[in-house]
N, C-alpha and C positions, 0 to 999 in steps of 0.2 A: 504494500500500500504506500502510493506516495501522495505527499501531499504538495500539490504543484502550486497553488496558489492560495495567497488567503490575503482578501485586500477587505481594506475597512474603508467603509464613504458616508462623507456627510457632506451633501449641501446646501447651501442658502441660496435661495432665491431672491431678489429683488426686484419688486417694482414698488408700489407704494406703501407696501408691508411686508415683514419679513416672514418667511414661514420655514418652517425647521421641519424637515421630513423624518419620520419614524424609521430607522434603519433597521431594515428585515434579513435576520440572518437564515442566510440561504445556506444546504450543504447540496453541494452536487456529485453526486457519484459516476463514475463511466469507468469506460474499458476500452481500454486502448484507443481512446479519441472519440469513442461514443457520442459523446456531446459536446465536442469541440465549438460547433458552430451554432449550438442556442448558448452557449456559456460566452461566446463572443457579443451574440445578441444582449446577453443581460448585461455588459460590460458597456457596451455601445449604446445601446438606448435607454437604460436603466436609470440614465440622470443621478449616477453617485449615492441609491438609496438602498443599495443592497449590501451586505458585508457578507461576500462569497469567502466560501472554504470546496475547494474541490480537491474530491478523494478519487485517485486513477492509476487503477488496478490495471498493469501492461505487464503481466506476465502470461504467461499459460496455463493453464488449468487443467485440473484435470475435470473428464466429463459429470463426475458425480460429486459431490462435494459435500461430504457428511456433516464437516462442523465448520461454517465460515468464521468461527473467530480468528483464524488465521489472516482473513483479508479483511472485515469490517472492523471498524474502531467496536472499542467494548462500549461504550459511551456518544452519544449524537444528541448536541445540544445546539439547535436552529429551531426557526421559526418554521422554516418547510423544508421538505427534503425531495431533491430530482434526480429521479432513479434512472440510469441509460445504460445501468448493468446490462449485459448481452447475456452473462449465462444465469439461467432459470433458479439455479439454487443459491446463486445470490442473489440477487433481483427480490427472491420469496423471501430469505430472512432478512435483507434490508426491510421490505416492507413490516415485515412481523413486528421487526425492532419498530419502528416507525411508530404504528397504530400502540403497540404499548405503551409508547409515550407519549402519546397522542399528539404526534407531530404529523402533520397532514404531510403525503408521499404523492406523487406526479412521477406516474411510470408510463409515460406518453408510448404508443402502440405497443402496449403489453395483453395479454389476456393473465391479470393477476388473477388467482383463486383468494386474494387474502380482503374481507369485506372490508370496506374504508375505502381502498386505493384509490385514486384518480387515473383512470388510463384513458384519454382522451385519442383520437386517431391522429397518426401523423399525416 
């Protein structure tokens, strides 16, 4: 597991009052660039209100994977979680962790089995 980025942002806006945006901490998980290109998006048009942490698992795996504690953090503490895990048994217990903590997960074109998830079509 590495952790490739983790940027903190706060902006201020002005016009004729100032407004102080609520900083939503994002974790983004992928695999091998998985989400490379919505992790751009939220960096590029996100206006400085997110404090991303992305986690990007780029090794190999093997096909079954009995205990992910080997690749997910023990601990996930964000406001939401964006799942682009490719393989199925981590993707499931990212989720699981997730909904225990009840940190809302966005696993965009997944078929999760886990109830809560967000799986929106790409």
């Amino acid at each position: 597991m590495n952790i490739l980025h983790s940027k903190s942002c706060e902006q201020l806006k002005t016009s004729q009052n100032i407004f102080r945006y609520n900083i939503q901490k994002i974790m983004v998980f992928q695999q091998n660039g998985s989400g490379e290109s919505k992790i751009q998006g939220i960096i590029k048009y996100g206006e400085n209100r997110f404090d991303l942490k992305i986690i990007s698992i780029d090794k190999n795996l093997p096909s079954v994977i009995d205990d992910s504690i080997k690749y997910l953090p023990a601990d996930i503490k964000a406001d939401l979680v964006l799942n682009y895990l490719t393989h199925p048994d981590l993707s499931h217990d990212l989720a699981v962790m997730c909904i225990n903590k009840k940190i809302p997960v966005v696993a965009s074109g997944k078929k999760s089995q886990v109830k809560g998830v967000l799986t929106p079509p790409t």
